[in-house]
Residue frames relative to the residue before (quaternion, step in Angstrom):
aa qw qx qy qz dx dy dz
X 1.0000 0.0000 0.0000 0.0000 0.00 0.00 0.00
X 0.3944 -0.5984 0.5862 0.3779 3.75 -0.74 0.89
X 0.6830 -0.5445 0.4579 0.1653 2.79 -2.08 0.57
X 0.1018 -0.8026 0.5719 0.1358 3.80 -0.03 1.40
X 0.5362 -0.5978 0.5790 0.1411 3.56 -1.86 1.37
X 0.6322 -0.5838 0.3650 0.3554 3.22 -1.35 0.84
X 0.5453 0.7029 -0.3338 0.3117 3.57 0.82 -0.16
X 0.6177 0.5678 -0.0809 0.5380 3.01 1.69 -0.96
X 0.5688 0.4966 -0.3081 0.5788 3.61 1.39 -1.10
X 0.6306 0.4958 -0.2768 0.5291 3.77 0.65 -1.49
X 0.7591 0.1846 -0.2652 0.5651 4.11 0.12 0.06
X 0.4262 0.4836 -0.5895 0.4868 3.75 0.15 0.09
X 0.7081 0.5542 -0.1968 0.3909 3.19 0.15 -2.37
X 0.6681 0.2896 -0.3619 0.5821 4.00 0.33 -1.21
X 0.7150 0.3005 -0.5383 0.3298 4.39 -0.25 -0.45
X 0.7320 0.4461 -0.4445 0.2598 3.53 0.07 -0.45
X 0.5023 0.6097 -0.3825 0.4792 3.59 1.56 -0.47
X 0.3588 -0.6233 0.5180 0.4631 3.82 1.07 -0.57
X 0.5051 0.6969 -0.4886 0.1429 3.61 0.28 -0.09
X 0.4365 0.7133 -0.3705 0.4042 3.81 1.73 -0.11
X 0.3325 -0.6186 0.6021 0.3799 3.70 -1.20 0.89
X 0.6283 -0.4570 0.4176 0.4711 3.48 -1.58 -0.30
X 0.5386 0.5985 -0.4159 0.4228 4.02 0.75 0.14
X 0.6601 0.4828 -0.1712 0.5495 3.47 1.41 -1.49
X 0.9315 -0.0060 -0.2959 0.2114 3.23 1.08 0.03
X 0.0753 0.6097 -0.6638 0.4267 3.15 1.43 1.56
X 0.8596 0.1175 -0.3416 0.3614 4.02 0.02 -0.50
X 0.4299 0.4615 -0.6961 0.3429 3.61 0.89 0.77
X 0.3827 0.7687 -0.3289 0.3930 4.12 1.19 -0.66
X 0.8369 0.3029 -0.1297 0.4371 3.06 0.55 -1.33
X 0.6908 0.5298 -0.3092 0.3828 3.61 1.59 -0.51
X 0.3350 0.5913 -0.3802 0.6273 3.51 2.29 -1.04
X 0.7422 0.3913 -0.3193 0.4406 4.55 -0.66 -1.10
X 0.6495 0.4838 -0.4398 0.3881 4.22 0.53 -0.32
X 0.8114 -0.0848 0.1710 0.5525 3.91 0.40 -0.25
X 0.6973 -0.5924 0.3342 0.2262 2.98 -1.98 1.62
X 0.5522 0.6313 -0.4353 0.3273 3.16 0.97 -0.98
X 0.5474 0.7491 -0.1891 0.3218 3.24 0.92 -1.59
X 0.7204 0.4370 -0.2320 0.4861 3.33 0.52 -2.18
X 0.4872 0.5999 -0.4444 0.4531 4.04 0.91 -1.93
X 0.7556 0.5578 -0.2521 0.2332 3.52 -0.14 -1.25
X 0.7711 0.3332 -0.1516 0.5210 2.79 0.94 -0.87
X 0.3703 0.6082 -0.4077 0.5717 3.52 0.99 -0.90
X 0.7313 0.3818 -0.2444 0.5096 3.82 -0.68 -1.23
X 0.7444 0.3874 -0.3004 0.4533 3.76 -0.20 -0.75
X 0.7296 0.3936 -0.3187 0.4596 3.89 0.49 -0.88
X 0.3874 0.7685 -0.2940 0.4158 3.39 1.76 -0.51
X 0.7498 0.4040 -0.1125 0.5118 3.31 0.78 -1.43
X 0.6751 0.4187 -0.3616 0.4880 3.38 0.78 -0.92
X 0.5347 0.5513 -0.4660 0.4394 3.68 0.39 -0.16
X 0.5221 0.6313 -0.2223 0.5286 3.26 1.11 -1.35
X 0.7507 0.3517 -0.2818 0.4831 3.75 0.25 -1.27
X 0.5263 0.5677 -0.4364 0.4586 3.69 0.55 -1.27
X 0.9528 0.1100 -0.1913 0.2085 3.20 -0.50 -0.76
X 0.3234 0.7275 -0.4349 0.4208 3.09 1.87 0.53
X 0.5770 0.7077 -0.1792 0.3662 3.29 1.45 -1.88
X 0.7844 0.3644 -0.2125 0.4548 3.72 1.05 -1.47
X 0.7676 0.3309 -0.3864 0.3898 3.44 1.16 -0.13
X 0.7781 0.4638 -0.0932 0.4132 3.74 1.35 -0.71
X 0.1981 0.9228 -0.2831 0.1703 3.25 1.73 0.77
X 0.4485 0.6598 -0.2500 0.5487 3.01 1.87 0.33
X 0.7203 0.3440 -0.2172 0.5619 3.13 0.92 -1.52
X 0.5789 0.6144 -0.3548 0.4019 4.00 0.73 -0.04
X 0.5210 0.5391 -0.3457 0.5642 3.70 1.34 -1.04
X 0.6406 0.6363 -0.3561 0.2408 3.43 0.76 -1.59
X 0.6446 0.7037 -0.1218 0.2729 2.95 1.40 -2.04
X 0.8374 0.2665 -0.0984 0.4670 2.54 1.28 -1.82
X 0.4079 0.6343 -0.5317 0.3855 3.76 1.18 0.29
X 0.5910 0.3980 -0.3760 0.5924 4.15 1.55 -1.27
X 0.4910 0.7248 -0.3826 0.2953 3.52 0.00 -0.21
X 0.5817 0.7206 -0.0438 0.3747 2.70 1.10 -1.95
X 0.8274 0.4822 0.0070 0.2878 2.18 0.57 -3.11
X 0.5945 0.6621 -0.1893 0.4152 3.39 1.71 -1.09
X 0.6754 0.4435 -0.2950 0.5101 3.32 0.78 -1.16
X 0.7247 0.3206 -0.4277 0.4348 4.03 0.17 -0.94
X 0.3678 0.6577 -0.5041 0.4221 4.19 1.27 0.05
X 0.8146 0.3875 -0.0600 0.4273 3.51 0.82 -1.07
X 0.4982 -0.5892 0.5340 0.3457 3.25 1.11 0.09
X 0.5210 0.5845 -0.5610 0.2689 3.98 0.59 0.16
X 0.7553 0.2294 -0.2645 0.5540 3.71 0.43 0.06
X 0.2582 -0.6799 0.6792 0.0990 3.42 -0.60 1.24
X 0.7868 -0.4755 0.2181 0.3276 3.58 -1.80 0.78
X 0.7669 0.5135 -0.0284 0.3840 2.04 0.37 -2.23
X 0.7805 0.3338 -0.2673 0.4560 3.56 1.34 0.15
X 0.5718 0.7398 -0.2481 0.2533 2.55 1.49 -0.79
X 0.4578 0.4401 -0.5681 0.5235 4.27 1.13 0.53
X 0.5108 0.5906 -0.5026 0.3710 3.81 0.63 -1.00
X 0.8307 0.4294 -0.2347 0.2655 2.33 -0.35 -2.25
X 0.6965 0.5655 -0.2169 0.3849 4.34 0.70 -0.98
X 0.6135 0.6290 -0.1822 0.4413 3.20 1.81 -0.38
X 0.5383 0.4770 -0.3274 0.6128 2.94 1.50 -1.67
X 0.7936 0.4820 -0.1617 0.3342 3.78 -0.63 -2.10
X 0.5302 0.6591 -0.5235 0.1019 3.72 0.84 -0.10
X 0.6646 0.3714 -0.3877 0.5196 3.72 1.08 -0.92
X 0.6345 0.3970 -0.5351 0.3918 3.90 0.32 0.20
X 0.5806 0.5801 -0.3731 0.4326 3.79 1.08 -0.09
X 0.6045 0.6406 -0.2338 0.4118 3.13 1.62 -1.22
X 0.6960 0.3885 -0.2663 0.5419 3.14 0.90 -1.13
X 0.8460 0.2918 -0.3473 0.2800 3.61 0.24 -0.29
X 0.3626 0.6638 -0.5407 0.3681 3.09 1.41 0.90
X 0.5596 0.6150 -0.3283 0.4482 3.54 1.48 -1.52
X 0.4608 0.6944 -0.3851 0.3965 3.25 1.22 -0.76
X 0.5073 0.5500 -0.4409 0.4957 4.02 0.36 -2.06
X 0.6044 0.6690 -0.3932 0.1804 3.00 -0.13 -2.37
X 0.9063 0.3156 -0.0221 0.2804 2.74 -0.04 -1.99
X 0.8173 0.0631 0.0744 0.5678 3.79 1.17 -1.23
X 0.7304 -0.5235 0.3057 0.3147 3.56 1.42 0.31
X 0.8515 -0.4326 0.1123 0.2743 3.56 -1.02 1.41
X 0.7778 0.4548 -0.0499 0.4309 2.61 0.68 -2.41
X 0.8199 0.3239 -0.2649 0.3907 3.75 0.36 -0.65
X 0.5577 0.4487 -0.4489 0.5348 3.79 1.11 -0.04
X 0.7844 0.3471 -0.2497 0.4492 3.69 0.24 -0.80
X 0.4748 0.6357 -0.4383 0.4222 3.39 1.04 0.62
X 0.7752 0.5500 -0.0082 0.3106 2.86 1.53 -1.41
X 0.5278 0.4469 -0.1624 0.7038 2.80 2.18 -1.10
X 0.6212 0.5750 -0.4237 0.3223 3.90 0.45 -0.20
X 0.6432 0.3697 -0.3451 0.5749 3.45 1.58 -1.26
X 0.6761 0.5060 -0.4811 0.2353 3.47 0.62 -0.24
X 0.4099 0.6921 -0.3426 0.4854 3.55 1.65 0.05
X 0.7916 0.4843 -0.1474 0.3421 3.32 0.60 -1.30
X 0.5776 0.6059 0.0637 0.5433 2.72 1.83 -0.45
X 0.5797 0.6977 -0.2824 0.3122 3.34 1.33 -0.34
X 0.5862 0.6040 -0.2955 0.4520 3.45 1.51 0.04
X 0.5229 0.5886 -0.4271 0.4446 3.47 1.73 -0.15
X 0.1457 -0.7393 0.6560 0.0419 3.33 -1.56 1.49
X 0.4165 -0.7069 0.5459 0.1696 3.46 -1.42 1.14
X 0.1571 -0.7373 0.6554 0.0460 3.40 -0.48 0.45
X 0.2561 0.7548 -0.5956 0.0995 4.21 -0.30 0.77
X 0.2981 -0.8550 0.4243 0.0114 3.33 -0.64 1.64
X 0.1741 0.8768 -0.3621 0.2641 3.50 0.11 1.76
X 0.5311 0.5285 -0.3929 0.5332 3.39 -0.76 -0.07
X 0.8719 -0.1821 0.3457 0.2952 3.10 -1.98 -1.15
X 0.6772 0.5144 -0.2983 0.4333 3.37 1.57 -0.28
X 0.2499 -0.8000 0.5145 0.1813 3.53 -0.42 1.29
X 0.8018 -0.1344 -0.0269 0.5817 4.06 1.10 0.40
X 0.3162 -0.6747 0.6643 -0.0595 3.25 -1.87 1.21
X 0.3646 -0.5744 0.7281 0.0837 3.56 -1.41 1.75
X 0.0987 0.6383 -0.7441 -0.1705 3.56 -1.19 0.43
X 0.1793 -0.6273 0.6884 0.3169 4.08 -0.71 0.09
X 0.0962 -0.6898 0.7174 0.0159 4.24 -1.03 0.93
X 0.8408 -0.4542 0.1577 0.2488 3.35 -1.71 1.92
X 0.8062 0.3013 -0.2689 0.4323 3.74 1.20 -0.53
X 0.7115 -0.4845 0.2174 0.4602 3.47 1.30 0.86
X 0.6267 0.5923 -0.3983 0.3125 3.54 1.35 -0.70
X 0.5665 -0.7001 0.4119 0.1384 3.62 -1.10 0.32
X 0.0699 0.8442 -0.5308 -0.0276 3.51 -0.20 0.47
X 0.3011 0.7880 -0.5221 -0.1256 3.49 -0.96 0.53
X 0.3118 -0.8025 0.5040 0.0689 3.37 -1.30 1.18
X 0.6199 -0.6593 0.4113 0.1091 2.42 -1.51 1.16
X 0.4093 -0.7790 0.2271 0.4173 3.74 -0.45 0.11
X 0.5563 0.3779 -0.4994 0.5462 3.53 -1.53 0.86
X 0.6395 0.4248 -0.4893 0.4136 3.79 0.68 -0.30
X 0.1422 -0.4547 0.8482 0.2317 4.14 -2.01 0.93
X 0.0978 -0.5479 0.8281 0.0666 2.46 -2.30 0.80
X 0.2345 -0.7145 0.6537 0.0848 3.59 -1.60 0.69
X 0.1091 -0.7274 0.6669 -0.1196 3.56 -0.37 1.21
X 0.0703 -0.6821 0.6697 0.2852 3.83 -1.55 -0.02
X 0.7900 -0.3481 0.2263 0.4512 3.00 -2.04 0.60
X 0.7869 0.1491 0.0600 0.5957 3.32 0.66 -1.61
X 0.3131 -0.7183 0.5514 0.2864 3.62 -1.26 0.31
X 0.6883 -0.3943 0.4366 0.4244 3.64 -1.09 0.41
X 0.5427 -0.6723 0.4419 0.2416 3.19 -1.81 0.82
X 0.5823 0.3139 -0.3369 0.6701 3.82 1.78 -0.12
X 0.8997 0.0953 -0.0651 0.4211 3.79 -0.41 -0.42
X 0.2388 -0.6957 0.6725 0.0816 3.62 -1.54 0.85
X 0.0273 0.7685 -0.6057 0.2045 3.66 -0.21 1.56
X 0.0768 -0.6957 0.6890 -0.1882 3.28 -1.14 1.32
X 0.1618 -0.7092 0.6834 0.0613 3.64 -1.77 0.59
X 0.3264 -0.7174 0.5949 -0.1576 2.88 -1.53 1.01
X 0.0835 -0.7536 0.6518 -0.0159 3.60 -0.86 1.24
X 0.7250 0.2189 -0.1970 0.6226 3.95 -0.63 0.08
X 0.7736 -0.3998 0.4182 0.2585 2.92 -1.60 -1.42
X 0.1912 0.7999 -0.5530 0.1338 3.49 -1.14 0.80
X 0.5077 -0.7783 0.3542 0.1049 2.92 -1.67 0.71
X 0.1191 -0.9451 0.2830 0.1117 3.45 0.74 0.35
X 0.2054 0.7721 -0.6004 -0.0342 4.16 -0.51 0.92
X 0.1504 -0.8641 0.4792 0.0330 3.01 -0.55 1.51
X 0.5676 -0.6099 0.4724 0.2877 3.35 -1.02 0.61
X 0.5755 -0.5969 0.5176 0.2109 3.72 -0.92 1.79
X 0.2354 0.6715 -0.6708 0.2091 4.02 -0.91 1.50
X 0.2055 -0.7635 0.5907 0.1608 3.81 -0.06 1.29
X 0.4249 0.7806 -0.1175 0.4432 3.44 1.43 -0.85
X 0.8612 0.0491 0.1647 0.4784 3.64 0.83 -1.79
X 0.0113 -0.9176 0.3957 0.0359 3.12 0.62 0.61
X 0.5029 -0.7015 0.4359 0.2550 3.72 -0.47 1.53
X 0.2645 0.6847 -0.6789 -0.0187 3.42 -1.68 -0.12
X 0.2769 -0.6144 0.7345 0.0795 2.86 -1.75 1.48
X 0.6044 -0.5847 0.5312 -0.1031 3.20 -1.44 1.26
X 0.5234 0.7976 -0.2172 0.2067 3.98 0.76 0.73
X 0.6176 -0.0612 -0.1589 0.7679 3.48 0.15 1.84
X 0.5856 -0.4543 0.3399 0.5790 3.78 -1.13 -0.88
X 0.3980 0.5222 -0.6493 0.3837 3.84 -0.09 1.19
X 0.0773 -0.6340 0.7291 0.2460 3.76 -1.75 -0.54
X 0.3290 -0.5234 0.7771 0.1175 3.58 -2.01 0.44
X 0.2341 -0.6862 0.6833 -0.0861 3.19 -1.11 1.93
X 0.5176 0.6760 -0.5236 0.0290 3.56 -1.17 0.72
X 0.4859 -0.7811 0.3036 0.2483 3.36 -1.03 0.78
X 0.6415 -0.2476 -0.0319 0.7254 3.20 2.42 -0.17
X 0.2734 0.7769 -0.5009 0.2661 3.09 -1.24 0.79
X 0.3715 -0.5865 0.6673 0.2696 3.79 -1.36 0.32
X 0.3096 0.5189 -0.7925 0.0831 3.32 -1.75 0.86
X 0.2604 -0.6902 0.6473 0.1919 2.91 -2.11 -0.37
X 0.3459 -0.8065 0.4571 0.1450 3.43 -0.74 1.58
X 0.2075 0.8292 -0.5171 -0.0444 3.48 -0.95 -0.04
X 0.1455 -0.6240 0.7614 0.0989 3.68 -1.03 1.40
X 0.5007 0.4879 -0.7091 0.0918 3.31 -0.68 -0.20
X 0.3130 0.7301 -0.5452 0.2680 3.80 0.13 0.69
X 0.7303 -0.4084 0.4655 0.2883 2.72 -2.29 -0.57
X 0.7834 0.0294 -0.0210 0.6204 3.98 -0.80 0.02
X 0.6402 -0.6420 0.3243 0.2698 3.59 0.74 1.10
X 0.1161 0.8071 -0.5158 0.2629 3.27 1.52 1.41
X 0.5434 -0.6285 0.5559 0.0237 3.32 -1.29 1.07
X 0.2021 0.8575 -0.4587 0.1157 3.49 -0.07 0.62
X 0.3118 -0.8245 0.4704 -0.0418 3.69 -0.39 1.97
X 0.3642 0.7914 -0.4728 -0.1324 3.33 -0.35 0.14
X 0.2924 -0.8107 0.4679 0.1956 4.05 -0.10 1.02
X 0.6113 -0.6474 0.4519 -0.0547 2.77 -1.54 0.94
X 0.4303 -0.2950 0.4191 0.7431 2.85 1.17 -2.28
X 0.7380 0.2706 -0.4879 0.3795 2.57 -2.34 1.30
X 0.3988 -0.6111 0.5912 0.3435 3.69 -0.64 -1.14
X 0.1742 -0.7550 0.6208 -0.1190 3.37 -0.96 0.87
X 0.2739 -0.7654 0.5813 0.0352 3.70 -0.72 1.81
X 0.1245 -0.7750 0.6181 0.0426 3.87 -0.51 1.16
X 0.3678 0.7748 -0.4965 0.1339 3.76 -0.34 0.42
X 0.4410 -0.6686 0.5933 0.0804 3.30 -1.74 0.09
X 0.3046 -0.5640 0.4507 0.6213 3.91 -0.60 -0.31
X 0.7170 0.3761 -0.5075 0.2947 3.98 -0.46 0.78
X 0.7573 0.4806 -0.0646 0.4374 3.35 1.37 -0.90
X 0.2610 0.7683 -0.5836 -0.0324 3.79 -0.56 0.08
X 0.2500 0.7626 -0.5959 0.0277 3.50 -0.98 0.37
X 0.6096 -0.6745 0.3991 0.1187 3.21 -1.41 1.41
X 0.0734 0.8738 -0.4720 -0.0908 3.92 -0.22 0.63
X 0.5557 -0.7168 0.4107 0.0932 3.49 -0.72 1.41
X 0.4430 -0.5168 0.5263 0.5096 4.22 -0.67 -0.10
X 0.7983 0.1248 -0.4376 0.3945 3.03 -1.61 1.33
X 0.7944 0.5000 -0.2012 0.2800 3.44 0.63 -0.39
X 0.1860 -0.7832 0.5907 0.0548 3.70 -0.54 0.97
X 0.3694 -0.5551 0.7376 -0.1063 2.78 -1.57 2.08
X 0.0675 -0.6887 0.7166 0.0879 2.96 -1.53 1.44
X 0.0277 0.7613 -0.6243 -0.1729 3.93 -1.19 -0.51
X 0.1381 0.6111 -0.7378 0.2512 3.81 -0.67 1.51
X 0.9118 -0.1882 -0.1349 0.3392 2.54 -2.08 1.66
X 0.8898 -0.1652 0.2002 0.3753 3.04 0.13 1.46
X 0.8281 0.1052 -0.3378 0.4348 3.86 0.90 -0.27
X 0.3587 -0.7942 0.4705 0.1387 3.52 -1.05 -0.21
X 0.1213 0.7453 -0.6137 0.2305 3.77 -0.69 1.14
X 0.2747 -0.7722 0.5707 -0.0511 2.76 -1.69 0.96
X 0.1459 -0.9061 0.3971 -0.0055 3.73 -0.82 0.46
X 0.3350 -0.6770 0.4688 0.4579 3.78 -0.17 0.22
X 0.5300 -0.6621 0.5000 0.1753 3.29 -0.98 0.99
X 0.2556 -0.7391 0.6225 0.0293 4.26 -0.27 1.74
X 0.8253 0.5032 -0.2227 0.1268 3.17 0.22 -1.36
X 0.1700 -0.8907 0.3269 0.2663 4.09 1.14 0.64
X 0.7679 0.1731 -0.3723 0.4917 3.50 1.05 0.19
X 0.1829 0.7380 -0.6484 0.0379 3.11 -0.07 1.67
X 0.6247 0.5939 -0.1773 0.4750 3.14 1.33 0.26
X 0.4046 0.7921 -0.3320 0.3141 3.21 1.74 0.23
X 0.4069 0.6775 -0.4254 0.4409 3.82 1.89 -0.84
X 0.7593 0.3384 -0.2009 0.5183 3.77 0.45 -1.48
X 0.7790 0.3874 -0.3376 0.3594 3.88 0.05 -1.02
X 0.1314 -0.7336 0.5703 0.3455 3.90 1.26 -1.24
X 0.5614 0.6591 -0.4037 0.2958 3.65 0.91 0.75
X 0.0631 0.7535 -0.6466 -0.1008 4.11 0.31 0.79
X 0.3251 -0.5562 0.7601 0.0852 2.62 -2.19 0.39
X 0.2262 0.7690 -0.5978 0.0112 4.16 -0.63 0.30
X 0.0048 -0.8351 0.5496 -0.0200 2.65 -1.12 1.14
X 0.7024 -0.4195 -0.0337 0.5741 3.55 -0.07 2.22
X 0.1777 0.7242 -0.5827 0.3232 3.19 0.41 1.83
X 0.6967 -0.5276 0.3876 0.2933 3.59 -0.87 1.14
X 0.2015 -0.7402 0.4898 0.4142 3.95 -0.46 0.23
X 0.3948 0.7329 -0.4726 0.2891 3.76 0.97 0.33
X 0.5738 0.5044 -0.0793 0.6403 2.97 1.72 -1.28
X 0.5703 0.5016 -0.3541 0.5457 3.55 0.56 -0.72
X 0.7694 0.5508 -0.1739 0.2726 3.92 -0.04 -0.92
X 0.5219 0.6486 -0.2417 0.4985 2.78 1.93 -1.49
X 0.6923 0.4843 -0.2397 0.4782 3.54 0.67 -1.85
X 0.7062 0.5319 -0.3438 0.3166 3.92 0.67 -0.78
X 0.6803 0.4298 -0.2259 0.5491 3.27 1.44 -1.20
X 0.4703 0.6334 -0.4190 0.4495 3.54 1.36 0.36
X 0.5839 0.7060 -0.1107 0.3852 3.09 0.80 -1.37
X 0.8029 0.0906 0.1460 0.5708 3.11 -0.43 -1.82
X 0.3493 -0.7062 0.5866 0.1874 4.05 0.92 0.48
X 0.2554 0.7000 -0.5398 0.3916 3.45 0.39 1.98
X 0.1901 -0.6936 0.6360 0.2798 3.46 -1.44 -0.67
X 0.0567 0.8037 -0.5917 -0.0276 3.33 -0.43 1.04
X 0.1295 -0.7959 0.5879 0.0650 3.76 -0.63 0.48
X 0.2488 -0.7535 0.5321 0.2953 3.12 -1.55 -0.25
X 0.5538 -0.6978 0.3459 0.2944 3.22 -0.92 0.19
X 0.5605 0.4460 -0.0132 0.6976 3.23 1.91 -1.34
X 0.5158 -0.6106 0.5506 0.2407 3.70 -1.20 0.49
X 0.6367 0.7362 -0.1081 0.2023 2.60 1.15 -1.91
X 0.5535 0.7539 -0.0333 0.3523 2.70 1.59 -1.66
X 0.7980 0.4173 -0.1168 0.4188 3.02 1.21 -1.87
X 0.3212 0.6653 -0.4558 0.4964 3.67 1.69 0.29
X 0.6809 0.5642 -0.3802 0.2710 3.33 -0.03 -1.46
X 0.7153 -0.5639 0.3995 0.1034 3.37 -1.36 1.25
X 0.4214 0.7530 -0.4882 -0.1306 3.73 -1.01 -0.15
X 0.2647 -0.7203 0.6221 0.1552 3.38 -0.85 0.98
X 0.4988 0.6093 -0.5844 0.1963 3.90 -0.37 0.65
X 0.0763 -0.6319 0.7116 0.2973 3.41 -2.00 -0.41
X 0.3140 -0.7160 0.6234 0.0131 2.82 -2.32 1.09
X 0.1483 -0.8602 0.4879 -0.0035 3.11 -0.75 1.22
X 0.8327 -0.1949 0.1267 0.5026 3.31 -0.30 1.43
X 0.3416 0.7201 -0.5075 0.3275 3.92 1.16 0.60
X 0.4360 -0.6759 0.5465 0.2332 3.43 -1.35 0.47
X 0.6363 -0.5135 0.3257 0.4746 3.47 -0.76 0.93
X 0.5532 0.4705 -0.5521 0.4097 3.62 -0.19 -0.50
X 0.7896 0.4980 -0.2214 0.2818 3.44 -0.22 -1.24
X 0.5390 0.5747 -0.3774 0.4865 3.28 1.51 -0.91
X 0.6591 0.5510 -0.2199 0.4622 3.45 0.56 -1.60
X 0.6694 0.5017 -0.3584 0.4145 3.57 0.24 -0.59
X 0.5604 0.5325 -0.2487 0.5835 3.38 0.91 -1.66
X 0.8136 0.3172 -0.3981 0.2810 4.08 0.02 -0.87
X 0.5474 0.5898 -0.2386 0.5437 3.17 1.66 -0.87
X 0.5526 0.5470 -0.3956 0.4888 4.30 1.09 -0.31
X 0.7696 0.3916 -0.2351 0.4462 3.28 0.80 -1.77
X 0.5755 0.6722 -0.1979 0.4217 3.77 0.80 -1.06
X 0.1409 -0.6689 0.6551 0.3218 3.64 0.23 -1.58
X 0.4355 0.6766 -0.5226 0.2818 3.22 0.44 0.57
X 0.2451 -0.6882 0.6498 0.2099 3.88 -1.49 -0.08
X 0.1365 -0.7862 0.5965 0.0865 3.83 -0.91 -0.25
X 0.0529 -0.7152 0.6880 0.1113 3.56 -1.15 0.62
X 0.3744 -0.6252 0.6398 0.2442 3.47 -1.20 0.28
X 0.1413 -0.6813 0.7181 0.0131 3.80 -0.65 1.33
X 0.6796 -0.0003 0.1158 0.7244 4.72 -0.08 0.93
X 0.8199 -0.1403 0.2952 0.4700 2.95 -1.86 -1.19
X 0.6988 0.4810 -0.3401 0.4058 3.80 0.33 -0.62
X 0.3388 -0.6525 0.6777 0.0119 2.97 -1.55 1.51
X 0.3446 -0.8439 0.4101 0.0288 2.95 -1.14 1.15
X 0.1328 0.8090 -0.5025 -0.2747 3.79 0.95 -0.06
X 0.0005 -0.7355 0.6773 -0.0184 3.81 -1.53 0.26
X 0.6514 -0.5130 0.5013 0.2475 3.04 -1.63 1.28
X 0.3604 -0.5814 0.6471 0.3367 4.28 -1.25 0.74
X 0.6871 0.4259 -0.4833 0.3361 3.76 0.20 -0.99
């Protein structure tokens, strides 16, 4: 089983307690339903808690115990500093609690491993971009800029380290980071990372076989892996899946259209035309006719709202459209 991050222990731990809204967990749902590894993981964890629950109602003695040595272990180590140290026992008590039941259950070394990184760690913020919101600006502690696209979590800390500023990334984002020869940035994505010391790019997994996908802006921007490394230049987008890596001058002018809402076409198929729209505004347009999807357009959009786009294709075109749910229909008047 790969090796699961304290983030993951810290939400497992909050769904089975019930403490999850119904958003937090349609996408903890959706992250437990993506791979076995995932299911093992969990399966094994609720396993135990069942295990604790009912350990809790008869041995509630021997648990205080746990957690008084607990306790006793962490100020042994300097893990709870004074001056924090009512805070700090308040916040962490049911995540201490449980990993005392833990001792209980399998011994010292592997619960208090677990709850320690999750201590150390307590300054990491999720950012998961849902609902009604179709992107999110976050501004992070060294001025640099991030904005994400939707369906994309990002994980940022409060503060960044005094040698390196490292950050992760699901889906898609855009990234303008603030120039540190000194500090060098990194985004964190599938099992690759993105090295730079300043610069515009934009990241995207939302792919296949969990391809990586770079495109820069300005500056230059190092995409690599422990087998793979390759350097990507302004205009050009660097991919890296399973292990290989290539790179390409970027054709495509609104690959950037998620963040700017500006297209440009030029006598570009509306099959192709649609793709970029239902990108965009995170729709479904279709057609009804094939035929349809041949048809030319020469136009630019500027920051319009879907309605307007559609209208304009359905003006220039002769076309009409109904909306069947979320899906737009486009169709021929004759």
């Amino acid at each position: 089983m790969k090796t699961i991050d304290n983030k993951t222990w810290e939400l497992t731990s909050k769904y089975l307690s019930g403490e999850m809204t119904e958003d937090e967990k349609q996408d903890f749902n959706k992250w437990l339903n993506s791979n076995e590894d995932n299911k093992s993981f969990f399966n094994q964890a609720k396993s135990d808690w069942d295990k604790m629950e009912n350990y809790k109602k008869y041995n509630n003695k021997n648990v205080d115990i746990a957690w008084d040595k607990l306790l006793n272990k962490f100020e042994e180590n300097n893990l709870l500093h004074s001056e924090k140290k009512v805070k700090s026992i308040s916040y962490f008590r049911p995540v201490l609690q449980y990993a005392a039941i833990i001792i209980l259950l399998i011994g010292f070394s592997w619960g208090s491993y677990k709850t320690i990184n999750y201590m150390n760690n307590r300054n990491i913020n999720t950012i998961a971009v849902s609902g009604n919101i179709d992107s999110k600006q976050i501004i992070l502690a060294d001025g640099s800029k991030v904005f994400l696209n939707k369906g994309a979590i990002f994980k940022y800390p409060d503060k960044f380290d005094k040698d390196i500023r490292k950050v992760s990334l699901q889906g898609e984002a855009f990234f303008e980071i603030k120039p540190n020869p000194d500090k060098a940035f990194i985004v964190s994505v599938n099992n690759a990372e993105i090295k730079v010391l300043g610069t515009s790019f934009n990241v995207n997994t939302n792919n296949s076989d969990n391809k990586v996908e770079v495109f820069v802006e300005t500056g230059k921007v190092s995409l690599y892996n422990k087998k793979n490394n390759i350097v990507i230049f302004p205009g050009h987008i660097g991919t890296l899946s399973k292990n290989k890596v290539s790179k390409k001058v970027n054709d495509n002018e609104n690959y950037l259209s998620w963040k700017t809402k500006c297209m440009i076409f030029r006598e570009e198929q509306l099959n192709s035309v649609v793709k970029t729209l239902n990108k965009v505004y995170h729709t479904e347009i279709i057609f009804a006719d094939t035929n349809i999807e041949k048809l030319k357009l020469t136009s630019t959009f500027n920051k319009l709202p879907l309605e307007s786009v559609v209208e304009v294709l359905c003006t220039t075109f002769d076309l009409t459209y109904e909306k069947n749910n979320d899906v737009i229909i486009l169709k021929d008047k004759k």
